[in-house]
N, C-alpha and C positions, 0 to 999 in steps of 0.2 A: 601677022603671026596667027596661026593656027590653034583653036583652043581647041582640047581633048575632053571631051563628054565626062562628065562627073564620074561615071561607072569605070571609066581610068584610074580612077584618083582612089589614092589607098588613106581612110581615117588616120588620124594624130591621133584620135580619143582613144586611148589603150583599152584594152578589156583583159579581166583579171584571168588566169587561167587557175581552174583548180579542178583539181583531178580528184576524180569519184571512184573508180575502176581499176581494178591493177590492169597497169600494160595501157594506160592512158597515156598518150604523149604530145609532146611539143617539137616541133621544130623550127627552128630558126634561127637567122642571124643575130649575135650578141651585142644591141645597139650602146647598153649603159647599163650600167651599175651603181648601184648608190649603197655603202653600208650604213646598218645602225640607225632604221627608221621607223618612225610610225609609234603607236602604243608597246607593241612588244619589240621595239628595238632589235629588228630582222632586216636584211639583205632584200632589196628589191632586185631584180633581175630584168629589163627592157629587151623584149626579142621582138624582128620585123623577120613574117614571110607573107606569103600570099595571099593569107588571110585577111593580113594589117598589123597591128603594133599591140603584143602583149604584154600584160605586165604577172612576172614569175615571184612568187614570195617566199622568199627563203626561211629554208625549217635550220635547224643543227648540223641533221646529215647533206642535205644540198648544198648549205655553203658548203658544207667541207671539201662535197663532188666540184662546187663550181671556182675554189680558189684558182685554178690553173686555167680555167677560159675569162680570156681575155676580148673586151669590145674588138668587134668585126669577125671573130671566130662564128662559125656554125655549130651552133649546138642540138644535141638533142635530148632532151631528158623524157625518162619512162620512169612513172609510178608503178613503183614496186608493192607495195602495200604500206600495211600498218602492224607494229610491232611493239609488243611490252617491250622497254630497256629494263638495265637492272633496277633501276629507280620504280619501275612499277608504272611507269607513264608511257602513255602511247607516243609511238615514235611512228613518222612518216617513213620511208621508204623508198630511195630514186636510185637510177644509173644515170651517168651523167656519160655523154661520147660527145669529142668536138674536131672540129678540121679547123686547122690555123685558117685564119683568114686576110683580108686586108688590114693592117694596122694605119691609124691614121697618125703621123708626125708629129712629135712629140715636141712644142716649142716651149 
């Protein structure tokens, strides 16, 4: 068997993505999902492209964007900016676009 040079091989170690810039974006396939984690009890989002394995942390308005993509869909999310709500609190900002993807069987 054939081994493939390490510069093949795409990281496990996720790296956190966070957007600075309006019109910053992600793409990738939607590996996992986990809700309701961490200290402020938020949405992790798991995406794999070419890069390697990132990990997306869900604000208010992202989940709200990402309820309807589903693991193995392709997403793409673009920061939009930053925004007073009515509450006077700064609110993040995204467009969320996805293409259905492979689903994996549900046992």
């Amino acid at each position: 068997m054939e081994e493939k040079k390490i510069e093949d091989w795409i990281s496990t170690d996720p790296k956190a993505w966070k957007p600075e810039e309006v019109g910053d974006t992600i793409l990738g396939r939607l590996t996992a999902r986990r809700e309701k984690n961490g200290r402020y009890k938020s949405a992790t989002y798991t995406l794999e492209n070419a890069a390697g394995v990132h990990v997306v942390f869900g604000t208010t308005v992202l989940e709200d964007r990402m309820r309807t993509v589903m693991p193995g869909d392709l997403v793409k999310i673009v920061f939009k900016g930053v925004k007073e709500n009515e509450k006077g609190n700064a609110t993040k900002l995204f467009e969320v676009f996805k293409k259905p993807g492979k689903r994996e069987r549900e046992t």
